[in-house]
Steps between C-alpha positions, in 0.01 A plus 500: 500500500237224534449329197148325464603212260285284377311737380178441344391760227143433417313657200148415295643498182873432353468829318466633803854391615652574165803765607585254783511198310786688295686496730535176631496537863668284690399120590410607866187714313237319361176654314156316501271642236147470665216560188251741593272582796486386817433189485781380284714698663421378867486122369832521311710635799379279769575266261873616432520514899441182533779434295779731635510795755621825389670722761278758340277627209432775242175536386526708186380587148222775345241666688233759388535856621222582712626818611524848252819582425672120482708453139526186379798359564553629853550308802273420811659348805182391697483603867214310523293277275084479561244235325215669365336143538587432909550840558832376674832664532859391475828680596832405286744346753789601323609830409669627219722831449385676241548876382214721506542631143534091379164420655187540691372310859185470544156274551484222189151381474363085373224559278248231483513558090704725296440846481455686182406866458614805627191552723473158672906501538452851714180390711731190601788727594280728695307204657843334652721800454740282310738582210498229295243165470580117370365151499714330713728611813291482769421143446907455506517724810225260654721225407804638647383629823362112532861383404665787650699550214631852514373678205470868331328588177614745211295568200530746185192674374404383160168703479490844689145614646427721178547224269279226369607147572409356130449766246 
């Protein structure tokens, strides 16, 4: 076993992190709560870089669910991460065992603004063939391929396709 400690869990919002803080990990993992969007995001881990090097990093938290059939609560391991601003693309460099029936891999889209109804969450998913969309991991996947920080991202579906973001 190779054990990737320090390990830097990174997330936009505590609540985000809430099961894992529970649990007190151990001292060798550290979170970093972000705020939201990209720009926070990118700012406040370059900053925490500067700081102190993880061996690697978890990008995680809620996404929307961009494709039909998602439930909330279920798990996306990205395979591969696009900006809908840049258009670019980003592949994890970590991988992660996971069992089929526990979760989902697939495309994770950046939205340039968060996505709200059912009909503009599909069009999304169609456009990049994703599964799920957030605010904020390809600007930490930029960062980390710059740092070459090994990284992977996991998020949980909050709103499925069908549903309305706010109603």
């Amino acid at each position: 076993r190779i054990f990737l400690i320090p390990l830097l869990v990174v997330a936009a919002f505590e609540r985000e992190l809430d099961g894992f803080l529970k649990r007190s990990p151990r001292k060798e993992v550290s979170i970093l709560v972000t705020g939201m969007g990209r720009k926070r995001a990118e700012r406040t881990l370059r900053q925490r870089l500067s700081r102190s090097r993880p061996r690697a990093m978890v990008f995680t938290g809620f996404a929307g669910g961009i494709h039909p059939g998602l439930s909330a609560g279920e798990l996306i391991v990205a395979e591969e991460v696009v900006d809908e601003l840049t258009q670019k693309r980003f592949s994890p460099t970590l991988d992660l065992k996971t069992d089929p029936m526990m979760s989902r891999r697939g495309r994770l889209e950046t939205a340039k603004g968060v996505v709200l109804t059912p009909r503009s969450k599909e069009s999304l998913g169609r456009r990049f063939e994703a599964l799920g969309v957030d605010l904020e991991t390809s600007a930490l996947a930029q960062v980390a391929a710059e740092e070459a920080v090994p990284w992977i991202s996991v998020r949980a579906i909050l709103d499925p396709m069908e549903a309305f973001l706010f109603s």
